[in-house]
MITORLUM-608012 format. One line per 2 residues: number of its first residue (from 0); their letters; for each residue x, y, z of C-alpha. Coordinates in nm, 3 decimals. Layout:
NUM> a> X:Y:Z ~ ... .
***
This chain:
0> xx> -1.388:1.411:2.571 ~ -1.270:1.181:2.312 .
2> xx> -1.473:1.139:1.974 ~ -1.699:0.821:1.917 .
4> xx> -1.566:0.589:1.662 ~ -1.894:0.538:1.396 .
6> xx> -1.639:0.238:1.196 ~ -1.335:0.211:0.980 .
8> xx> -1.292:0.200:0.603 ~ -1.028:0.015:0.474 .
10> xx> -0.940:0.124:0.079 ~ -0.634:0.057:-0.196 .
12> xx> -0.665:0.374:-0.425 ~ -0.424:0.515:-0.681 .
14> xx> -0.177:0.725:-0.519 ~ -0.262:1.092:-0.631 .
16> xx> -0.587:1.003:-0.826 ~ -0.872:0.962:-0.525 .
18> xx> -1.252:1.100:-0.724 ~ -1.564:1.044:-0.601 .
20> xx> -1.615:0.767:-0.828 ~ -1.616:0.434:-0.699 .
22> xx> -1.506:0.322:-0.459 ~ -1.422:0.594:-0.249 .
24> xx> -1.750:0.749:-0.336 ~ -1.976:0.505:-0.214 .
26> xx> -1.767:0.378:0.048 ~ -1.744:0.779:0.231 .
28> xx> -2.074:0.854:0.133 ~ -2.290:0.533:0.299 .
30> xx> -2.095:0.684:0.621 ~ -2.160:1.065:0.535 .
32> xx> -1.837:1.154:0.540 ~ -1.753:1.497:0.317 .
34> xx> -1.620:1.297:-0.061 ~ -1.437:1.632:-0.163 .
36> xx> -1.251:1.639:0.154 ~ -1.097:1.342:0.164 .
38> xx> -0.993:1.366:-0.170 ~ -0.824:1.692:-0.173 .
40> xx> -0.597:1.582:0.176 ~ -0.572:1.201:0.004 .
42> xx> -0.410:1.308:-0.335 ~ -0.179:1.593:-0.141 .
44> xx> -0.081:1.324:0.132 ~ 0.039:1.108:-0.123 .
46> xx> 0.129:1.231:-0.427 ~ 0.451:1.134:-0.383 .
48> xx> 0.397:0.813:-0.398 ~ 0.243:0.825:-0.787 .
50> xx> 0.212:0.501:-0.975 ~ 0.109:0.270:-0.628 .
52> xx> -0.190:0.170:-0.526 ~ -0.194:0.325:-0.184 .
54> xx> -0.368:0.122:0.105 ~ -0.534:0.373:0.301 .
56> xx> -0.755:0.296:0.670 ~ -0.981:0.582:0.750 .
58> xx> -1.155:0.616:1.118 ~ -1.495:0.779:1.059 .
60> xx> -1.605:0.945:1.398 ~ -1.999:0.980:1.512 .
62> xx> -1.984:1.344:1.429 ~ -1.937:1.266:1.000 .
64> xx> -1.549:1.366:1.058 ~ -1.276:1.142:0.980 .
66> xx> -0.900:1.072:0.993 ~ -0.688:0.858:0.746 .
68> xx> -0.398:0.713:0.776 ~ -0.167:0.612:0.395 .
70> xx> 0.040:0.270:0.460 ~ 0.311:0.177:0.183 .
72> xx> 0.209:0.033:-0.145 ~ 0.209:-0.349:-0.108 .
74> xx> 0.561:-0.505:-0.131 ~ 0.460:-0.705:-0.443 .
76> xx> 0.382:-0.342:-0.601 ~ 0.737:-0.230:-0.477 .
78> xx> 0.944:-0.558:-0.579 ~ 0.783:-0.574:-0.931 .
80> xx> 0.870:-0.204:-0.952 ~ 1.269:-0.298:-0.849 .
82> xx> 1.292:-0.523:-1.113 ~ 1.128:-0.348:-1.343 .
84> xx> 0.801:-0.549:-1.432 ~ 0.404:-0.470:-1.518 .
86> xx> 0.313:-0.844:-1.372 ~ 0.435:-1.133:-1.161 .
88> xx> 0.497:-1.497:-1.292 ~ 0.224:-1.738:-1.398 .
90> xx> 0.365:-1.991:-1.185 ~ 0.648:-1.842:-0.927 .
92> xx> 0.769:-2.217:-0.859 ~ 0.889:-2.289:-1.221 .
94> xx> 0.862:-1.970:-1.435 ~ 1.128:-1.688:-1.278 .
96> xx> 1.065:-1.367:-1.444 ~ 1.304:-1.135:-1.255 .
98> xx> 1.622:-1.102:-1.056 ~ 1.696:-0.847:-0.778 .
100> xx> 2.025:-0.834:-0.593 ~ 2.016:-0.808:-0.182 .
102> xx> 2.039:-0.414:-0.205 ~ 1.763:-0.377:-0.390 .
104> xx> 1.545:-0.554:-0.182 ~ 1.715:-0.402:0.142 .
106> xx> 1.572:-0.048:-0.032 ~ 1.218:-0.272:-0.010 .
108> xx> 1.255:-0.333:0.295 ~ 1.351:0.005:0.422 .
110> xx> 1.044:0.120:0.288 ~ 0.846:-0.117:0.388 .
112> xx> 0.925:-0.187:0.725 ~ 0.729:0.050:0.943 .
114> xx> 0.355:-0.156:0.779 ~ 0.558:-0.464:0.881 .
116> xx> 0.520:-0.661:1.207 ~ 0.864:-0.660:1.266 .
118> xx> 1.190:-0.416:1.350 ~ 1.462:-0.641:1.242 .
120> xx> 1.602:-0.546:0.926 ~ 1.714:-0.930:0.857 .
122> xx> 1.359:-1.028:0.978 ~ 1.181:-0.787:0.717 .
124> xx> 1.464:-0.920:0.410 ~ 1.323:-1.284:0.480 .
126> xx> 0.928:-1.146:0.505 ~ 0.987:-0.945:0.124 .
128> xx> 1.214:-1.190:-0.021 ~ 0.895:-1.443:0.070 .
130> xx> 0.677:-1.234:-0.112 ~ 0.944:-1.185:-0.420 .
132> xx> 0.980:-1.610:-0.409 ~ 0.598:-1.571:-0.507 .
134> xx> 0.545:-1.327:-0.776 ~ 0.859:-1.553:-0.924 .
136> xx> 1.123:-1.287:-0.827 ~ 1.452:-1.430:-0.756 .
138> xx> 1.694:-1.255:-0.496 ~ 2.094:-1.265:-0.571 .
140> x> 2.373:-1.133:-0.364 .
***
């Protein structure tokens, strides 16, 4: 028989850097999940992925176990890393702080595409280069 579902957490935590601290601490622990656990399989499940905040969903089951699954860093984290910046533009409309050519954002996209709602390649460019247009990243061929 299947296991109950108890709830979901939902959690954006440094790739490779998950403590007990807040606020995966007190998140796991008001469910009773084992901290230490998740930690350990968290930072060795993505510790490829250092320097990203790493969106994370994890199903806690009636029993106190759990599954996780790791998504891709956000696509603002990976476009800001393409071109090379710490933060977006004040004001994405008038100040442009960056330019990316078509490939790089293609490599975006391929990254990106399996947390995205779509499987067309051309579909996913227009979705990222939307979210480049507002951190005041401009996209040239």
């Amino acid at each position: 028989m299947a296991k109950k579902i108890l709830g979901y957490i939902k959690l954006q935590i440094e790739a490779g850097k998950a403590t007990p601290a807040p606020p995966v601490g007190p998140a796991l622990g008001q469910r009773g999940v084992n901290i230490m656990e998740f930690t350990k399989s968290f930072n060795e499940k993505t510790k490829d992925k250092m320097g990203f905040k790493v969106p994370v969903i994890i199903t806690v089951y009636t029993d106190k176990s759990f599954t996780f699954i790791t998504k891709q860093p956000p696509a603002s984290a990976l476009l800001m890393n393409a071109a090379g910046l710490k933060k977006g533009s004040d004001n994405a409309l008038k100040n442009k702080v960056a330019k990316i050519t078509r490939a790089q954002l293609m490599e975006v996209v391929n990254r990106k595409i399996e947390d995205l709602n779509t499987d067309d390649k051309e579909m996913a460019a227009n979705i990222i280069a939307g979210s480049a247009r507002s951190i005041g990243i401009e996209v040239v061929d």
